[in-house]
Structure formats: C-alpha cells, structure tokens
C-alpha positions in Angstrom: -30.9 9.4 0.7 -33.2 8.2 3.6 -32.9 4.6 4.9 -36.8 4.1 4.2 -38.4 3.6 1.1 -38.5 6.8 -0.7 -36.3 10.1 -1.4 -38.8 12.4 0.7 -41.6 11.9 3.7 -44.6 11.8 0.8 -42.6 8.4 -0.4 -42.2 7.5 2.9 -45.8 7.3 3.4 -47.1 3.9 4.9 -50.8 4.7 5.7 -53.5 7.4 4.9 -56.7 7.4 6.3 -58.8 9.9 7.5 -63.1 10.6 6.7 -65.0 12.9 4.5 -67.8 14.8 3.7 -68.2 16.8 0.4 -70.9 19.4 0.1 -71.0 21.8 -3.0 -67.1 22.8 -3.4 -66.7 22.4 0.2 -64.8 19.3 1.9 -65.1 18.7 5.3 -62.1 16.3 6.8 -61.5 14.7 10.2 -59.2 12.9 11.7 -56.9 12.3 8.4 -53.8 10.3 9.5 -51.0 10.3 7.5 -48.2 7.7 8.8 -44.5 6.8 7.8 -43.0 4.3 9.6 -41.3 6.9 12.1 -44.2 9.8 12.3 -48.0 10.2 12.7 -49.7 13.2 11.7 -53.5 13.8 12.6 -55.4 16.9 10.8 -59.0 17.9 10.3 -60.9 20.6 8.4 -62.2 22.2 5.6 -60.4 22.6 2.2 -62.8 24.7 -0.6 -62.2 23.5 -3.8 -64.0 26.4 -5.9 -61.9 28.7 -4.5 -58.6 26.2 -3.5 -57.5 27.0 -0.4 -57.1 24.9 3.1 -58.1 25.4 6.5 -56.6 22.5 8.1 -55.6 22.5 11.9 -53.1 19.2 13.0 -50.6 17.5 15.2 -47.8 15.4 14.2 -45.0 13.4 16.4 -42.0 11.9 15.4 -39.0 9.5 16.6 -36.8 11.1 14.2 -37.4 14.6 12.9 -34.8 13.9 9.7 -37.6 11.1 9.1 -39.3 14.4 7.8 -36.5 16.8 6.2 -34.5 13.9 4.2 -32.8 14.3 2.0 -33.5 17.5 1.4 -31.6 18.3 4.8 -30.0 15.5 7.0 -28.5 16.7 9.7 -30.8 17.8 12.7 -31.8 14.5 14.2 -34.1 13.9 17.4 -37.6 13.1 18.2 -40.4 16.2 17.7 -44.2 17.3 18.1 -45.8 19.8 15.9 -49.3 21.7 17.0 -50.3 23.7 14.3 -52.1 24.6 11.1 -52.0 24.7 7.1 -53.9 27.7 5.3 -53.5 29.5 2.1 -53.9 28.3 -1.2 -53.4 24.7 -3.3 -50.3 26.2 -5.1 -48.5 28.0 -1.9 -50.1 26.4 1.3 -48.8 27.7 4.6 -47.9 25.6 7.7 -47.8 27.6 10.7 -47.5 26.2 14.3 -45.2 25.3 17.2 -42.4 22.4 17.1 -40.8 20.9 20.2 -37.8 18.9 19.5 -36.2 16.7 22.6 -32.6 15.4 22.8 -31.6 17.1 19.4 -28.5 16.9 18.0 -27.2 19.1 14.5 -24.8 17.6 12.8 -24.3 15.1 15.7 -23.3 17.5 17.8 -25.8 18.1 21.2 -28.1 20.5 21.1 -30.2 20.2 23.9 -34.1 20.8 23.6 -35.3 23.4 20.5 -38.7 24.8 20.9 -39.5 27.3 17.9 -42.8 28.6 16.6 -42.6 29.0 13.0 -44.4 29.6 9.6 -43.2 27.2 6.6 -44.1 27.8 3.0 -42.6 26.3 -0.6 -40.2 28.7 -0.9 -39.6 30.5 2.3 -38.8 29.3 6.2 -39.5 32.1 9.1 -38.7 31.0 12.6 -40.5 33.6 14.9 -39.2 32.5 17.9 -36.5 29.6 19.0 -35.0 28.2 22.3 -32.6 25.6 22.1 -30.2 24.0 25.3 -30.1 21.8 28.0 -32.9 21.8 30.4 -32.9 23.7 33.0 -33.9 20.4 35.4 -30.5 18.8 34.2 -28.6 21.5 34.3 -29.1 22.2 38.4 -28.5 18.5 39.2 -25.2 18.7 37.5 -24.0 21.9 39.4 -25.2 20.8 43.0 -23.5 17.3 42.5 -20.4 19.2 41.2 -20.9 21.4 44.5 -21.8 18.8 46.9 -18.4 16.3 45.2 -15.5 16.6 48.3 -12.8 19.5 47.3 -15.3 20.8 45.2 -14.5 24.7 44.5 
C-alpha cells in the first residue's frame, strides 16, 4: 500500500484543474494539471468524443516515481520527468514519451540515472530504448582522485 491516501496515483489525486472548450464532439483542453502530493502533470489537447479517442501532449515530474507505480509495483524509487503524449482510443489509450529518472534505486539497490523512451498501454509495457548508470561527470572525478591519492596504482 502507498503511505498517501489511496491504493493507486488516481486516489492519490489532490488537485485537478485545467480549462475547456467544447465544440460539436470536439474538446479542446489546456493546461489540465493533475497533482498528488508528490507529482504534477500538465497536458493539453483535443479529445473527440464522437469518435473517443485522445490527442493529448504532457509533462509530468515527480519526487518519487513509486508515488506513481504503487502498489501495483513498489520497488524502483527516485525522482522522474516525463515529456510525452496519450493517443488512441477511450478503452485502450496509449502513453508514449521519454522518462528521465535521477538517483534511482530498484529494490534499494543504486542504480544510477535511467533514461528510456517508452510506449505504455493497459495491457502491454515496451521500452524502446533504456540507459541506466552512474554519470559519467561522477564517475571521472572518482578515478582522477583515486589516481591523483599517494601510492595510488
């Protein structure tokens, strides 16, 4: 279970806002912000009701990133962005974008910085392309000090 309110993020949500314009069976949205009391997610567009499908673009940050996975899966923690979009239809939406996720740790074990693009529907994760590890910044100060420490080899 999460510590917040809630067994998922949509019972975790603090705040909606956002503005609208309905014309026909098309709505027009902008600058819709969902919050919890560890993420904010902005997203804008148009969603057709005759024919229900979405065409919404977004960002989102976190502090935590399990703030958004609990409890379905609770162990990558760390804060994250997400740039990206949601298309497709009411029933099977698709969320497709790049996450960046900084001082992560999986199953509280270090893992570094995880960049991924990905495309997330109901039933089906794809990750297209993932990095995960140290930076490289931090990792060349920690061999020059090792190398520059006396009797270093």
């Amino acid at each position: 279970m999460s510590s917040e309110a809630g067994k998922d993020v949509l019972g975790r949500v603090k705040t909606l806002t956002g503005t609208y314009s309905l014309e026909g069976d098309m709505l027009a949205l902008s600058d819709v912000t969902l919050k919890t009391g560890k993420t904010t997610a902005v997203a804008g567009g148009m969603v057709d009701i005759g024919n229900e499908t979405l065409d919404l673009k977004g960002v989102m940050t976190t502090s935590d990133v399990n703030d958004l996975s609990s409890p379905y899966f609770d162990h990558l923690r760390g804060p994250a962005e997400f740039n990206g979009k949601i298309t497709g239809t009411f029933d099977d939406p698709v969320l497709i974008g790049r996450t960046s996720i900084t001082d992560a740790s999986i199953k509280a074990y270090p893992a570094g910085n995880i960049t991924a693009d990905l495309s997330y529907r109901k039933n089906l994760l794809q990750v297209k392309e993932l990095s995960a590890g140290r930076s490289l910044r931090r990792s060349r100060c920690r061999e020059i000090s090792r190398s520059q420490r006396p009797g270093a080899v």
